[in-house]
C-alpha positions as CSV (number, residue, x, y, z in Angstrom):
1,X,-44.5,-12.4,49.4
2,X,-44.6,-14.4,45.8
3,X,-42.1,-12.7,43.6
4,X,-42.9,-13.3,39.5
5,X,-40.9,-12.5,36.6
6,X,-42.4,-12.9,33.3
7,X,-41.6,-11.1,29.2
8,X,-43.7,-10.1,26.5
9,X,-44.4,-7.7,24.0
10,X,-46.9,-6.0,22.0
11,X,-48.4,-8.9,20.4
12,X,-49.4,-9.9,23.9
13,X,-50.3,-7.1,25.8
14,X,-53.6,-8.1,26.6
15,X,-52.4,-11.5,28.1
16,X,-49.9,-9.9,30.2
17,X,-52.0,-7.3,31.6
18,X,-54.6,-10.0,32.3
19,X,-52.0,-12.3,34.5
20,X,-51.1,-8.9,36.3
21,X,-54.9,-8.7,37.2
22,X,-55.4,-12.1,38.0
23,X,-52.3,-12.1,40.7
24,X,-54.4,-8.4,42.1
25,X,-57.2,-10.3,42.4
26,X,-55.7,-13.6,43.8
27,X,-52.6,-13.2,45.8
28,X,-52.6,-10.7,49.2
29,X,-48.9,-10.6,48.4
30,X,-46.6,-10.0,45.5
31,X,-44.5,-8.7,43.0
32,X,-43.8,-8.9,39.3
33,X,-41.4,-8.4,37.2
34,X,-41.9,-7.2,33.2
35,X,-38.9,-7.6,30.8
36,X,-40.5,-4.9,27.9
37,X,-39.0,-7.1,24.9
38,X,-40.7,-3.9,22.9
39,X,-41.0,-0.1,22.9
40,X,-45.0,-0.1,22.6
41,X,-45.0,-2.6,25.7
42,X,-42.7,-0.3,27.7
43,X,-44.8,2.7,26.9
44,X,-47.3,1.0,27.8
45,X,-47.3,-0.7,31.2
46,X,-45.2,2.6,32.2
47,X,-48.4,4.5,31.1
48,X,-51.1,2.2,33.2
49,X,-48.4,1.8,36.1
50,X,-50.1,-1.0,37.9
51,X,-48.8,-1.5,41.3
52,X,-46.2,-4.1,42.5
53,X,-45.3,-4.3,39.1
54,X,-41.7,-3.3,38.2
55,X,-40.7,-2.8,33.9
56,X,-37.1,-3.5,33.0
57,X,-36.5,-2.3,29.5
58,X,-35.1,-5.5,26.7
59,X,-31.9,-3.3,26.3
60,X,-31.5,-3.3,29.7
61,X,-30.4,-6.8,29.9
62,X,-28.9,-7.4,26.6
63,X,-24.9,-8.5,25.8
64,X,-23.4,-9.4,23.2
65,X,-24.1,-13.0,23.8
66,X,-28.0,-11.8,23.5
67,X,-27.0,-9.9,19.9
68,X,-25.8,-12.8,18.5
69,X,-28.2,-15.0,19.7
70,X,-30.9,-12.4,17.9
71,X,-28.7,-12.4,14.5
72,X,-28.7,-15.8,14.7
73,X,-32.9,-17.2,16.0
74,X,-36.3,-16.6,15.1
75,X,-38.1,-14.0,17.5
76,X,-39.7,-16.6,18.7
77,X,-36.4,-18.2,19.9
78,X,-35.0,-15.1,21.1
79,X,-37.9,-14.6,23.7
80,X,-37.5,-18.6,24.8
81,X,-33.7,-17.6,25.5
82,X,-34.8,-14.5,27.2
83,X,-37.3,-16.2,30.0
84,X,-34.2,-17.8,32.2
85,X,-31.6,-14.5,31.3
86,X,-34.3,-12.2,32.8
87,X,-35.1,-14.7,35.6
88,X,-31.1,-14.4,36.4
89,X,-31.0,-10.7,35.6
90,X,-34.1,-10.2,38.4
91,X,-32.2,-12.3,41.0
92,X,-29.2,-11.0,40.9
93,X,-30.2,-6.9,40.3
94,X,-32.9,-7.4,43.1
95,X,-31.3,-9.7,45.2
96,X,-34.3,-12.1,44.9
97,X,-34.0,-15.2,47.1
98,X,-37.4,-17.4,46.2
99,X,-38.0,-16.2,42.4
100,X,-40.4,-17.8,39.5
101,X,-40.5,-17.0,35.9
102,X,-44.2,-17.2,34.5
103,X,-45.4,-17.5,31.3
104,X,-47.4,-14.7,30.0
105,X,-50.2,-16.2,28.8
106,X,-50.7,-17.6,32.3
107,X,-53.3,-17.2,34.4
108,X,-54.5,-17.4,37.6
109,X,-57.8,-18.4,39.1
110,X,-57.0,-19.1,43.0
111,X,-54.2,-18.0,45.2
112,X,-50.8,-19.8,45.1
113,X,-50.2,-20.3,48.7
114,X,-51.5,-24.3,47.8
115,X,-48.5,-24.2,45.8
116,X,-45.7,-22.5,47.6
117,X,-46.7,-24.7,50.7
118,X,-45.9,-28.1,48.0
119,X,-42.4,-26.8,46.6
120,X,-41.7,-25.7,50.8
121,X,-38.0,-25.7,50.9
122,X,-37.2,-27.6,47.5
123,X,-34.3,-25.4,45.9
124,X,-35.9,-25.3,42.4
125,X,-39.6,-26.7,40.9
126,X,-41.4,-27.5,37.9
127,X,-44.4,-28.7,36.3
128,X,-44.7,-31.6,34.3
129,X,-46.8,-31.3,30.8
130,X,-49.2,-33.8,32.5
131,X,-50.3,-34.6,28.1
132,X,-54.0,-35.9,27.4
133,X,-52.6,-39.5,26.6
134,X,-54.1,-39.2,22.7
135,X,-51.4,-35.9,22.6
136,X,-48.7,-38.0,24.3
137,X,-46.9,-39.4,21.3
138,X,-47.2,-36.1,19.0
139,X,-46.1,-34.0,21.9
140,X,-43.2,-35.8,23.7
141,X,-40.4,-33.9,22.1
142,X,-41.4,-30.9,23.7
143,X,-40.1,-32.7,27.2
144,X,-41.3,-34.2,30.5
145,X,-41.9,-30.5,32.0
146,X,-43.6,-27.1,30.7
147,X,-41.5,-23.8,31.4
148,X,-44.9,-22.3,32.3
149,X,-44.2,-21.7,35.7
150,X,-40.6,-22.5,36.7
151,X,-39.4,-21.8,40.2
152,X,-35.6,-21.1,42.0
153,X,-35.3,-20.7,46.0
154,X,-32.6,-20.2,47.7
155,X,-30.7,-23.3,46.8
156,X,-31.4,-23.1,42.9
157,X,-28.5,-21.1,41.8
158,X,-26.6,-23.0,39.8
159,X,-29.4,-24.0,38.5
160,X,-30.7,-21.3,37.2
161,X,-27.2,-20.0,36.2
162,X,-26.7,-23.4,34.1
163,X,-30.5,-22.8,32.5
164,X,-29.8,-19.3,31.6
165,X,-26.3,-20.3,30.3
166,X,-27.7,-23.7,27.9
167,X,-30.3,-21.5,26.4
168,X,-27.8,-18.7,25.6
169,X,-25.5,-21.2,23.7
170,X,-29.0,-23.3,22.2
171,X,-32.5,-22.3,21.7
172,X,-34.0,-22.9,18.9
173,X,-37.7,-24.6,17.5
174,X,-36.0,-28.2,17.1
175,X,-36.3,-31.6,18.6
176,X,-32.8,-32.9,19.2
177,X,-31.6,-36.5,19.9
178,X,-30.0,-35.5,22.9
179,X,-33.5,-34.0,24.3
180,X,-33.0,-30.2,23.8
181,X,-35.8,-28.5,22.3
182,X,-35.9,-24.6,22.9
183,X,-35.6,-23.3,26.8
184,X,-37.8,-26.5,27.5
185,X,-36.1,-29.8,26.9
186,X,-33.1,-28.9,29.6
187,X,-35.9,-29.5,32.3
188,X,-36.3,-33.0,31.9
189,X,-33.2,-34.0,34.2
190,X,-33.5,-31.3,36.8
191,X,-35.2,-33.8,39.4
192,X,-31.7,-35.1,39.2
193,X,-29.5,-33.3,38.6
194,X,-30.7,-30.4,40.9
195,X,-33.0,-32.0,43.0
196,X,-36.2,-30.1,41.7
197,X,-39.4,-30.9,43.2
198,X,-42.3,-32.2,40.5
199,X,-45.3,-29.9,41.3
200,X,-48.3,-32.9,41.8
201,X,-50.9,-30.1,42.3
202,X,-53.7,-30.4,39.3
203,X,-54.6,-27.2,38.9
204,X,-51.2,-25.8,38.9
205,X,-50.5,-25.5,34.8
206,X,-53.5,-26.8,33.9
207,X,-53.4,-26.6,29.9
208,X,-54.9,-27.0,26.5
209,X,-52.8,-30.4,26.2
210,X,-53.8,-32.0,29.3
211,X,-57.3,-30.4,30.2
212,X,-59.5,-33.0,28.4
213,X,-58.6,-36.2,30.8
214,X,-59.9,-34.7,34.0
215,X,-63.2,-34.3,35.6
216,X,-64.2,-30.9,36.6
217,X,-67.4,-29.8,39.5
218,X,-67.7,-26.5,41.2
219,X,-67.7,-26.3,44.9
220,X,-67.8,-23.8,47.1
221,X,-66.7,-21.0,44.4
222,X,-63.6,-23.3,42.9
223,X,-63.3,-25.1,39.5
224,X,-62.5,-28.1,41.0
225,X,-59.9,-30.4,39.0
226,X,-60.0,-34.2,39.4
227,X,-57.9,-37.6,37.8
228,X,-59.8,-40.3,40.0
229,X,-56.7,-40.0,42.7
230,X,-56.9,-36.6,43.9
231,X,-58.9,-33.5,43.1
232,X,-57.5,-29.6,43.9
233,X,-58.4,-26.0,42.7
234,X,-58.2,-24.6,39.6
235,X,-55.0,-22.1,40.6
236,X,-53.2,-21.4,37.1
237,X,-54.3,-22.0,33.6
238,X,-51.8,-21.7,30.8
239,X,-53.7,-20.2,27.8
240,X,-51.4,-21.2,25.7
241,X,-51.1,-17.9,23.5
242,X,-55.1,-17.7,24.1
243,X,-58.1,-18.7,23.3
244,X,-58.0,-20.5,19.7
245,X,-55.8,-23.5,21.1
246,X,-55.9,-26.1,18.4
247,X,-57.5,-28.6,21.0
248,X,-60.7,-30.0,21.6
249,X,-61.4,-27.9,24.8
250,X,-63.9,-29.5,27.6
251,X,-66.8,-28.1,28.3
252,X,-66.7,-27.2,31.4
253,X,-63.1,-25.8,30.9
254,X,-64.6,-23.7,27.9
255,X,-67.4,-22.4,30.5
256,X,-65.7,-22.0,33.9
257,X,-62.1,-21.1,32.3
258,X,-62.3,-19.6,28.8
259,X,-65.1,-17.3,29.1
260,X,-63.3,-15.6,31.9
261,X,-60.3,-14.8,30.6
262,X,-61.4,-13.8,27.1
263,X,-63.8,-11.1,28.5
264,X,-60.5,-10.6,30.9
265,X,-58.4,-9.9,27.9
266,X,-60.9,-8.0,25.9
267,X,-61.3,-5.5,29.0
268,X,-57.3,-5.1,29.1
269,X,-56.7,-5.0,25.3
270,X,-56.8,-1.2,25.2
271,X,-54.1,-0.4,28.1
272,X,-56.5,0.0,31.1
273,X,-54.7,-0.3,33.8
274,X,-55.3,-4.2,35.4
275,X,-55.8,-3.5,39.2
């Protein structure tokens, strides 16, 4: 069983619905996890009901910490400090031993069992950013790893508490000296501090910033990603907020990768249920 957790709201309804679909089609096994940051998006998924797909309700998991932390952030922010609170919340209301929060604007293209068998028994994982080198110097505020897919077994407690804890206390669109930025920048010493495992699978997070430096072939039914060392699967694209990205997208990325998941979104964009 691969247990998810993910947020959104109205604004990306479509992009949540099409991950939902994308783990239906993908993974024989699994469950996910909706934090409803909005009233339309509640109504909503509780409307299409899509199975193995549980909706928690934003007021649900809110404390005064979380109000002040509103009064005081952008929405934007808000939602960054949300992602490791609700990852918490669903661990400890579940009792969830091997949990991962996932971006919703994630997608998937092949099952994760490639991945689980990496991380194994690592007590937490991540995924480094991986940047095109001609992004690398723009980009490197944003820290070493991308919260796109951020995983907690059964040793990652603390961990996870002290995530969810930093990003209560500071989350906010801004490049500090001392390496915060958002829910993002505490990452960059977990392989440290907490002995997470750095996910080397290329098609794990494969994104806008870092698609153009690969080489890319189909074979036997899989978008194949390559860097001249190794080559695996296409198994989750980050979409970045969708499908304008701001990057110079590679061709084959726009034909095997984009065209998929915009007619995905499209089909999803009116509340159809996604399995």
């Amino acid at each position: 069983m691969i247990t998810l957790c993910s947020l959104w709201d109205s604004v990306y309804h479509s992009q949540g619905m099409a991950l939902i679909a994308s783990l239906a089609r993908h993974v024989p096994s699994w469950a996910l996890y909706v934090l409803a940051l909005d009233k339309p998006t509640y109504q909503r998924l509780e409307q299409a009901n899509p199975p193995n797909v549980f909706v928690v309700p934003l007021d649900y998991i809110e404390t005064p910490d979380l109000w002040y932390a509103y009064a005081t952030r952008t929405w934007i922010e808000y939602i960054w400090t949300l992602g490791s609170v609700f990852t918490r919340y669903c661990r400890d209301a579940f009792d969830i031993d091997r949990l991962a929060y996932i971006d919703a604007d994630c997608y998937l293209f092949g099952d994760l069992a490639q991945l689980y068998a990496e991380v194994g028994d690592a007590p937490v994982a991540i995924t480094p950013h991986r940047w095109t080198p001609s992004h690398a110097d723009r980009l490197r505020g944003a820290g070493v790893y991308n919260v796109g897919w951020v995983y907690f077994g059964e040793g990652g407690r603390q961990c996870l508490d002290d995530w969810a804890t930093d990003c209560v206390d500071w989350c906010f669109h801004s490049v500090e000296r001392d390496g915060r930025f958002a829910d993002q920048g505490y990452l960059n010493d977990w392989p440290q501090q907490y002995n997470a495992h750095v996910v080397k699978h290329l098609g794990v997070n494969l994104a806008p910033w870092n698609q153009e430096q690969y080489t890319y072939r189909v074979a036997g039914g899989q978008f194949i990603v390559a860097d001249g060392k190794r080559a695996d699967p296409l198994l989750m694209y980050h979409f970045h907020g969708g499908i304008d990205t701001g990057y110079a997208l590679h061709p084959s990325v726009r034909k095997h990768v984009y065209a998929e998941y915009g007619e995905t979104c499209k089909r999803l964009a009116d509340g159809t249920s996604p399995t």
